[in-house]
C-alpha positions as CSV (number, residue, x, y, z in Angstrom):
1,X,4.2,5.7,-16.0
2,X,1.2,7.8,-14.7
3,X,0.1,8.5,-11.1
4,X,-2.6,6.5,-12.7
5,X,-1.6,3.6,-12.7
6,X,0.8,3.9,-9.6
7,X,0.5,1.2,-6.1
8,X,-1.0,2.9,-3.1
9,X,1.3,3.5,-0.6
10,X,4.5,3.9,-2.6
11,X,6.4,7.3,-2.9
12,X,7.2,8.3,-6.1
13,X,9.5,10.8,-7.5
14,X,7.1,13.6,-10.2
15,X,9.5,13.3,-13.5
16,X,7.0,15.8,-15.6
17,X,3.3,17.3,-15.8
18,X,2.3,16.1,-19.5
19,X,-0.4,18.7,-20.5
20,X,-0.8,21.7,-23.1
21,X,-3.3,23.6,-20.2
22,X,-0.9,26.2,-18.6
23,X,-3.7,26.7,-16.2
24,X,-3.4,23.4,-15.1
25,X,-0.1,23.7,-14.8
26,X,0.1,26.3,-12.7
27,X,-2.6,25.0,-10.3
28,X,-0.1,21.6,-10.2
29,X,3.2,24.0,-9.2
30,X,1.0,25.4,-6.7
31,X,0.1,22.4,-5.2
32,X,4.1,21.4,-4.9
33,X,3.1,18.8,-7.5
34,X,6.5,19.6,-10.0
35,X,9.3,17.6,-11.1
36,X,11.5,16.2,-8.6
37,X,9.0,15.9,-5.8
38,X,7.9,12.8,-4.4
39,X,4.3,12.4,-4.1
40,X,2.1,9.6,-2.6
41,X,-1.1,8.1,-3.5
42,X,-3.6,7.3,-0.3
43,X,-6.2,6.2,-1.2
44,X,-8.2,5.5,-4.7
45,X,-12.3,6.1,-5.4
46,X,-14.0,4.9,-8.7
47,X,-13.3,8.4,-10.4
48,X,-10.4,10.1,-8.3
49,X,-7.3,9.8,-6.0
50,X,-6.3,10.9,-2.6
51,X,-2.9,12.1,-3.2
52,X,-0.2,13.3,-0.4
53,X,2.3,16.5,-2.1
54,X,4.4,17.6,0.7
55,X,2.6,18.4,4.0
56,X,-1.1,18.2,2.3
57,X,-3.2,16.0,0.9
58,X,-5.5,16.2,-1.8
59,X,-8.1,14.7,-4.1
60,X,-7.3,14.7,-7.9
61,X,-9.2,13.0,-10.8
62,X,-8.0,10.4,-12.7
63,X,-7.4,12.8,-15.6
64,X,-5.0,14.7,-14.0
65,X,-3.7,12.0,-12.4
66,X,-2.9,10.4,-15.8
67,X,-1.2,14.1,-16.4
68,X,1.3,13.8,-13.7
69,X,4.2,11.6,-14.9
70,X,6.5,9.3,-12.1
């Protein structure tokens, strides 16, 4: 399953990052946003997600949030 489709409110554990784009990976791993790390989701908009990675919070799209694997 996908951030993308996760419940608001519910911690989930990261199991993987599924992309080819090793820039995007690394912008992930400095977010915290790597495998075995829970992660939250706040709050949704009509193209993105407010997501909580350790002590921050931050706004993703939905095509990277379809990237990050739970």
């Amino acid at each position: 399953m996908s951030l993308a489709e996760a419940i608001e409110g519910v911690e989930y554990i990261i199991s993987g990052i599924e992309t080819d784009d090793e820039e995007l990976n690394e912008f992930l791993f400095s977010l915290g946003c790597y495998s075995g790390e829970p992660i939250t989701v706040v709050s949704r908009r009509s193209s993105s997600c407010v997501v909580a990675i350790k002590d921050g919070r931050y706004n993703i799209d939905n095509d990277l949030a379809a990237a990050i694997l739970i």
